[in-house]
ZAVO-710772 format. One record per residue (C-alpha): x, y, z; residue in one letter. Coordinates in steps of 0.1 Angstrom, whole numbers, plus 5000, padded with zeros to 4 digits. Each point is the difference from the previous one (the first is absolute). Layout:
XYZA ...
END
This chain:
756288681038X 503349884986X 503050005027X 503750024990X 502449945026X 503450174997X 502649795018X 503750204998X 502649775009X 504150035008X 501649705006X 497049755011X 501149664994X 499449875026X 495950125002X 499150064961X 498449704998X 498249975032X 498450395000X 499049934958X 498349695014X 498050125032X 499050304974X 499049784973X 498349815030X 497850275008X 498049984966X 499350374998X 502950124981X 499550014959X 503650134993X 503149955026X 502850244985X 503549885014X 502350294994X 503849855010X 502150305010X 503549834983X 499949735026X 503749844996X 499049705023X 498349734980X 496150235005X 500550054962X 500149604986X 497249935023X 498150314986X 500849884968X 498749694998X 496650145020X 499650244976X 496349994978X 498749735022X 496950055026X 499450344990X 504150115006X 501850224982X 503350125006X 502150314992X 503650025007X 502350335006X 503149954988X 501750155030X 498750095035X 497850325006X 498349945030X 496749885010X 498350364990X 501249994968X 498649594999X 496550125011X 500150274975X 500649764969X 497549765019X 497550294995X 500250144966X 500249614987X 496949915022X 496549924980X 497849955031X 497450235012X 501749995033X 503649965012X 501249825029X 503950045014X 501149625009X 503650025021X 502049684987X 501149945037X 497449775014X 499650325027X 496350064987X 496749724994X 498849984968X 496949875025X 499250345006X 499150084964X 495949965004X 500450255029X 502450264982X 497649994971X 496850045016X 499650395006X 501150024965X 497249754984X 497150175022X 501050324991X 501450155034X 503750104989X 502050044975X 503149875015X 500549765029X 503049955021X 500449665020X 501450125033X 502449845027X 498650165028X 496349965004X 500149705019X 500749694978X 502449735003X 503550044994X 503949925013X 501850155027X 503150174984X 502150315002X 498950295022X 501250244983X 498649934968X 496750025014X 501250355014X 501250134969X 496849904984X 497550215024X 502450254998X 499550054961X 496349935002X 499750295030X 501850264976X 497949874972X 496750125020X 501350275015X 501250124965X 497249924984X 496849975023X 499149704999X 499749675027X 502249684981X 501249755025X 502649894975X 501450214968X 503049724995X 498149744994X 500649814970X 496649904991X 498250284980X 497149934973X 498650294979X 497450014973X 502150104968X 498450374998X 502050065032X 503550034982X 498150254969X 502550274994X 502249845034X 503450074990X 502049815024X 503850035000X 501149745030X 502649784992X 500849845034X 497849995034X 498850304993X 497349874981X 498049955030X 499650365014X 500050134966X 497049864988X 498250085035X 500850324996X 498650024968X 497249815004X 498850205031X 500750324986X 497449904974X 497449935028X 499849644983X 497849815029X 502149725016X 499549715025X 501849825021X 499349615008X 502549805023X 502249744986X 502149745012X 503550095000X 503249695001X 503250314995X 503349824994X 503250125018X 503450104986X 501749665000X 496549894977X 500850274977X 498150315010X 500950294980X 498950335008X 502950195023X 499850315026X 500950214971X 496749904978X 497950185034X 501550304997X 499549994962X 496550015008X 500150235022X 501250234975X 497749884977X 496750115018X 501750315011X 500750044957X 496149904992X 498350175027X 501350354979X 500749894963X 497749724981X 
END
């Protein structure tokens, strides 16, 4: 099994190098595709100079698109039989890879999603974050009948046939519930495992707004009747 690990990143200088390290620490990953989103705070130099050593490769945009439309290059440039979503923010353990992997490899799932909320460690931050997440997750079952604990998480891994004729438009946010929708509307058969979970605050440069929730809102409202 070849893994390629698809790390979008906005404006990471200050974690780049620390995230590529504990993910290049982990030993598991054969390709590590950094796709910078037209950082404009030094990301790019550092990116540059990273770029072709310990299995990393980097793809620039020359403008920001947003971190679905990061993901999306990250996808159609990966090689690996299965593709792993790596935040840049230090918010997610790369120890957590032998456990997100492991339905996959013994043939339980087809797509695993590390979640927040099934009783692993993790900081004490923002109430109502943590609302707005169960919110989205309990319109996500509802919508679609089905028992996740945590649609917005950022880690998902996927064997590669899982995105076979996927057309996925998300540019921003959005990515998330899109490709839940689409994925369970295909009756793919996903797992959840728990994960730790370290999420930064606004004055550490967290990015996603109010606004981006009710994007997704829409967005599984969108899938649940169009594909």
């Amino acid at each position: 099994m070849k893994l390629s690990v698809i790390i979008p990143v906005y404006n990471e200088v200050e974690s780049i190098e620390t995230i590529l390290k504990r993910v290049q620490g982990t030993k598991l990953a054969q390709e590590i595709l950094v796709v910078d989103d037209g950082s404009k705070d030094g990301t790019r130099a550092i990116l540059k100079k990273l770029d072709g050593k310990k299995g990393v490769r980097v793809i620039l945009h020359q403008k920001n698109q947003g971190k679905g439309a990061a993901v999306r290059t990250g996808m159609s440039a990966a090689k690996g039989d299965v593709l792993l979503i790596q935040d840049a923010d230090l918010e997610y353990d790369p120890r957590d890879y032998p456990e997100l992997i492991k339905p996959i490899q013994e043939g339980l799932a087809d797509v695993v999603y590390g979640s927040r909320f099934l009783g692993r460690a993790h900081r004490v931050t923002m109430f109502w974050h943590l609302v707005a997440n169960q919110m989205l997750t309990l319109m996500t079952n509802i919508l679609y009948n089905t028992i996740l604990t945590d649609m917005e998480t950022g880690y998902k891994v996927f064997r590669r046939e899982v995105l076979d004729g996927m057309v996925l438009h998300a540019n921003s946010f959005d990515f998330e519930p899109e490709f839940t929708a689409k994925i369970l509307k295909r009756n793919f058969r996903i797992f959840e495992v728990p994960i730790t979970f370290n999420p930064r605050d606004y004055a550490q440069g967290k990015k996603i707004k109010l606004q981006d929730a009710f994007e997704a809102v829409w967005t599984l409202i969108k899938y649940r009747f169009v594909d």
